[in-house]
N, C-alpha and C positions, 0 to 999 in steps of 0.2 A: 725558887729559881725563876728568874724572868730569861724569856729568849727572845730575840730580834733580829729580823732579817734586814743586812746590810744597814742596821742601826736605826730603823725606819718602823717597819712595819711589827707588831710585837704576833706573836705565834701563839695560841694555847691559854694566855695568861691576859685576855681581856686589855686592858690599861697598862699595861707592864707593873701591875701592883705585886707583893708579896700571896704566892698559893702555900698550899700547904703543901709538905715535904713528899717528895717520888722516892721509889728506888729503884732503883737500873742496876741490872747486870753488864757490869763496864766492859766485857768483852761483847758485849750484843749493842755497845754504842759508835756514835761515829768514830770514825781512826782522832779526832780532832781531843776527845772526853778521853780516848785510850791515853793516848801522849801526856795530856794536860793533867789531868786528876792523879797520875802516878805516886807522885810526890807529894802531894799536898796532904799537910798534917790535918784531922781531926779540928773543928772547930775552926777553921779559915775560912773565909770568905774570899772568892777569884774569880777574875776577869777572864773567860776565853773568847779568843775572836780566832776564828774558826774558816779561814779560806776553802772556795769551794773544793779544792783537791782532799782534801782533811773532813769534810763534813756532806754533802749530797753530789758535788759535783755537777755533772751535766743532767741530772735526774731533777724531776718533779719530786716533791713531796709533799702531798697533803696540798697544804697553800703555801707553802717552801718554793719558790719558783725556782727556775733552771739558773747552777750557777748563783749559787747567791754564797756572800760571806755572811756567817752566821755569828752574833754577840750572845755569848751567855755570863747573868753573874750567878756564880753556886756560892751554896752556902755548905760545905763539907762536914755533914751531922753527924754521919755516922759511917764505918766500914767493917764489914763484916764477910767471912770467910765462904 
């Protein structure tokens, strides 16, 4: 997964190169990965761009600045119950 803030500055992932695979519990992520990832079959690859209402909003986060539209591409490995 690489992430980017307002397309710019990359978060977590050094160079915006390929890390190795997370897992998240999609109710414990932003409202942005709730919405987005619902649908998505197994083995896709997808683009979220993630407006500040949908993702931190007027909140800090980490180095996440206030209000920021956030890019993510996932690579959807696996889901599990």
């Amino acid at each position: 997964m690489n992430a980017c803030v307002n397309d710019d500055a990359c978060i977590g992932c050094g160079l915006c190169t390929n890390i190795a695979p997370a897992v998240f519990e999609l109710n414990k992520t932003i409202p942005c990965w709730q919405q987005g990832l619902q649908t998505v079959p197994v083995g896709s690859k997808v683009k979220l761009v993630c407006p500040p209402s949908t993702a931190y909003g007027a909140n800090q986060v980490g180095n996440i600045p206030p209000n920021s539209t956030l890019t993510y591409e996932i690579d959807l490995l696996e889901v599990s119950n």
